[in-house]
N, C-alpha and C positions, 0 to 999 in steps of 0.2 A: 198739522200745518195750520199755522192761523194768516188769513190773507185782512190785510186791511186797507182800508177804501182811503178816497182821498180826504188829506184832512184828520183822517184818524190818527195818526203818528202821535200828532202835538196833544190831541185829546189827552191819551194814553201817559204820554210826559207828562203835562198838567196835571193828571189824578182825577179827569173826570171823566173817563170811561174805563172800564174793564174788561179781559176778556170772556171771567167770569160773568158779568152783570149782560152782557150780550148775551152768552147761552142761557140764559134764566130767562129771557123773554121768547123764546121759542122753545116751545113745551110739545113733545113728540107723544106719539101712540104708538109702542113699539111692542110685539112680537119676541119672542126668545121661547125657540122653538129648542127643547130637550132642559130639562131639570135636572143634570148631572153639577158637580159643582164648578163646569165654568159655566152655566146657562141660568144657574144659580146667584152667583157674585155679579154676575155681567146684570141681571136683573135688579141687584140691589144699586149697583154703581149708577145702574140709569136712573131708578128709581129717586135714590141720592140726590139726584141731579135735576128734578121737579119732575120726569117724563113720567108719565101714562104708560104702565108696564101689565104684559096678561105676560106669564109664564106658563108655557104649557109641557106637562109629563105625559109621557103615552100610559102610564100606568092610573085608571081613577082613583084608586085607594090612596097611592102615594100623591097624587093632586091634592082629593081633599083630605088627606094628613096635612099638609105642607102649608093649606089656605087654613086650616082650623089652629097648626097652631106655631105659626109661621117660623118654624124650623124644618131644614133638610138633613131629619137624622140619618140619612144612610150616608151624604157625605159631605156633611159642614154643619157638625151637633153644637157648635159654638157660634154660627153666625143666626143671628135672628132679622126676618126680612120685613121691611117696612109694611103696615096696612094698605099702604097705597098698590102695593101688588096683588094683581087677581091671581091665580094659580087656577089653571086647570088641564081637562084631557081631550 
Protein backbone atom coordinates (compact mmCIF):
# COMPACT_ATOMS: atom_id res chain seq x y z
CA UNK A 1 0.00 0.00 0.00
CA UNK A 2 1.61 3.33 -0.87
CA UNK A 3 -0.34 6.23 0.91
CA UNK A 4 0.42 9.78 -0.48
CA UNK A 5 0.31 12.98 1.22
CA UNK A 6 -1.19 16.19 0.03
CA UNK A 7 0.33 17.60 -3.00
CA UNK A 8 2.06 14.34 -3.84
CA UNK A 9 -0.24 13.20 -6.74
CA UNK A 10 0.86 16.11 -9.07
CA UNK A 11 4.65 15.56 -7.96
CA UNK A 12 4.48 11.98 -9.01
CA UNK A 13 2.68 13.20 -12.54
CA UNK A 14 5.40 15.77 -13.04
CA UNK A 15 8.34 13.08 -12.59
CA UNK A 16 9.65 14.57 -9.59
CA UNK A 17 9.16 12.35 -6.90
CA UNK A 18 9.19 8.68 -6.83
CA UNK A 19 8.02 6.06 -4.89
CA UNK A 20 11.37 4.38 -5.11
CA UNK A 21 13.44 7.63 -4.23
CA UNK A 22 11.15 8.09 -0.98
CA UNK A 23 12.19 4.41 0.29
CA UNK A 24 15.95 5.25 -0.31
CA UNK A 25 15.84 8.04 2.09
CA UNK A 26 14.63 6.00 5.08
CA UNK A 27 17.41 3.44 5.70
CA UNK A 28 16.19 0.71 8.37
CA UNK A 29 18.13 -1.82 10.91
CA UNK A 30 16.41 -4.74 10.34
CA UNK A 31 16.59 -8.23 12.07
CA UNK A 32 15.87 -11.60 10.01
CA UNK A 33 15.60 -13.85 12.42
CA UNK A 34 16.23 -17.81 10.70
CA UNK A 35 18.76 -18.37 7.79
CA UNK A 36 16.53 -20.83 5.84
CA UNK A 37 15.99 -19.64 2.25
CA UNK A 38 13.17 -17.32 2.91
CA UNK A 39 15.18 -15.42 5.87
CA UNK A 40 17.77 -15.66 3.22
CA UNK A 41 16.23 -13.75 0.08
CA UNK A 42 14.22 -11.59 2.44
CA UNK A 43 17.62 -10.44 3.72
CA UNK A 44 19.08 -9.84 0.53
CA UNK A 45 15.86 -7.85 -0.92
CA UNK A 46 16.23 -5.68 2.17
CA UNK A 47 19.64 -5.34 1.88
CA UNK A 48 18.93 -4.53 -1.90
CA UNK A 49 17.02 -1.89 -0.88
CA UNK A 50 20.04 0.32 1.14
CA UNK A 51 18.70 -1.28 4.82
CA UNK A 52 21.08 -2.27 7.55
CA UNK A 53 20.51 -6.08 7.64
CA UNK A 54 22.20 -8.83 10.57
CA UNK A 55 20.78 -12.22 9.55
CA UNK A 56 20.82 -14.46 12.16
CA UNK A 57 21.33 -18.78 12.06
CA UNK A 58 20.88 -20.62 15.14
CA UNK A 59 23.73 -22.83 13.87
CA UNK A 60 27.49 -20.90 14.39
CA UNK A 61 29.18 -22.89 11.88
CA UNK A 62 26.59 -22.22 9.29
CA UNK A 63 26.57 -18.31 10.36
CA UNK A 64 30.25 -18.01 9.92
CA UNK A 65 30.12 -20.16 6.69
CA UNK A 66 27.53 -17.91 5.28
CA UNK A 67 29.30 -14.30 6.53
CA UNK A 68 32.93 -15.75 5.21
CA UNK A 69 31.60 -16.60 2.03
CA UNK A 70 28.34 -14.98 1.43
CA UNK A 71 26.47 -17.94 0.10
CA UNK A 72 23.74 -20.19 1.76
CA UNK A 73 24.79 -23.59 0.37
CA UNK A 74 22.45 -25.80 2.02
CA UNK A 75 19.60 -23.69 0.30
CA UNK A 76 20.20 -21.11 -2.25
CA UNK A 77 23.93 -22.26 -3.77
CA UNK A 78 23.27 -19.73 -6.59
CA UNK A 79 22.29 -16.65 -4.71
CA UNK A 80 25.34 -14.57 -3.44
CA UNK A 81 24.29 -11.99 -0.51
CA UNK A 82 25.57 -8.56 -0.39
CA UNK A 83 28.75 -7.46 2.09
CA UNK A 84 26.42 -5.26 3.51
CA UNK A 85 24.87 -8.11 5.50
CA UNK A 86 26.19 -9.28 8.96
CA UNK A 87 25.30 -12.99 9.37
CA UNK A 88 25.33 -14.34 12.57
CA UNK A 89 24.27 -16.77 15.72
Amino acid sequence: MVRLFHGTENKIREGHLSVKDKNKEETMSIAVIGAGSWGTVLSKILADNGHDVVLWARNPEKAALIEQTRINNDYLPDLTLSPSIHVTH
